[in-house]
C-alpha positions in Angstrom: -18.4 39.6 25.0 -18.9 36.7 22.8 -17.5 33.4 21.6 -17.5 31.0 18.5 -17.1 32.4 14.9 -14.6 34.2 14.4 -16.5 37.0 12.1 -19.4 36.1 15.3 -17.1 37.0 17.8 -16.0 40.5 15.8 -19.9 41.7 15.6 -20.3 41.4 18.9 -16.9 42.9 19.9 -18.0 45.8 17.3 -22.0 46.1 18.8 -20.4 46.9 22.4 -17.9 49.5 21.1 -21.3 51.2 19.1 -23.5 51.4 21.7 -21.9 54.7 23.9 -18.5 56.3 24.4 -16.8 53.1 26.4 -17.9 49.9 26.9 -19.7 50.5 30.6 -21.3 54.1 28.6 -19.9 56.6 29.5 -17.0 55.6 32.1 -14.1 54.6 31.2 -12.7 51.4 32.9 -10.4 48.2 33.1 -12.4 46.9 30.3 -12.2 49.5 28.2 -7.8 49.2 28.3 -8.4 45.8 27.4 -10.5 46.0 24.1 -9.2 48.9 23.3 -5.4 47.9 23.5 -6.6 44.6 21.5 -8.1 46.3 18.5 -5.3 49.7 18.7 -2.8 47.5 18.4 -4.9 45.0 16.1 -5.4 47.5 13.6 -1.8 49.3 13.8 -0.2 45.4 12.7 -3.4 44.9 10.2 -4.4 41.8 12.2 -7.5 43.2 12.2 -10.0 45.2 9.7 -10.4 48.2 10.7 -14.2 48.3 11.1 -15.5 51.3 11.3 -16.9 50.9 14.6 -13.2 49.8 15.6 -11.9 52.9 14.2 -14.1 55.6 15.8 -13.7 53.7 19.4 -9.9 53.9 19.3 -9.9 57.4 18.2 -12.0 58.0 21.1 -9.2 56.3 23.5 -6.5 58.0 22.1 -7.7 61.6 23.2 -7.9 60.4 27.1 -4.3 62.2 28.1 -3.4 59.0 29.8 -3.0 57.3 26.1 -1.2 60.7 25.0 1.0 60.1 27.4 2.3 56.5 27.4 2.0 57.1 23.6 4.5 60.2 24.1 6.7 57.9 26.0 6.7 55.0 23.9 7.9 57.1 20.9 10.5 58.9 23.1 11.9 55.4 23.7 11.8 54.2 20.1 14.4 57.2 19.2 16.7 56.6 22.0 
């Protein structure tokens, strides 16, 4: 997706997560767990600003069910 700069390597990373609902357009795929895992949990510890471009991709992840889901789980675990 890109390489050098740091701030460089975040436009790009933000351009692709503009430009349709995933990063392929509109299907969903490996790439899209990825990135998206990357900048969710990125932006949950604050190791990354929450662009708004950031912000609008991850919201759209977290309605697929699958997220929901493993989400669900995950917080299921943390009370046990």
């Amino acid at each position: 997706m890109g390489y050098g700069d740091y701030d460089t390597v975040m436009d790009v990373v933000a351009e692709a997560v503009a430009l349709g609902s995933y990063l392929m357009g509109e299907q969903f795929t490996a790439a899209d767990v990825v990135v998206g895992s990357t900048l969710r949990w990125g932006m949950m510890f604050d190791l990354l600003r929450k662009r708004p471009e950031f912000v609008a991709y991850v919201s759209r992840l977290e309605q697929r069910p699958a997220l929901q889901r493993a989400t669900a789980l995950d917080r299921q675990l943390a009370e046990a």
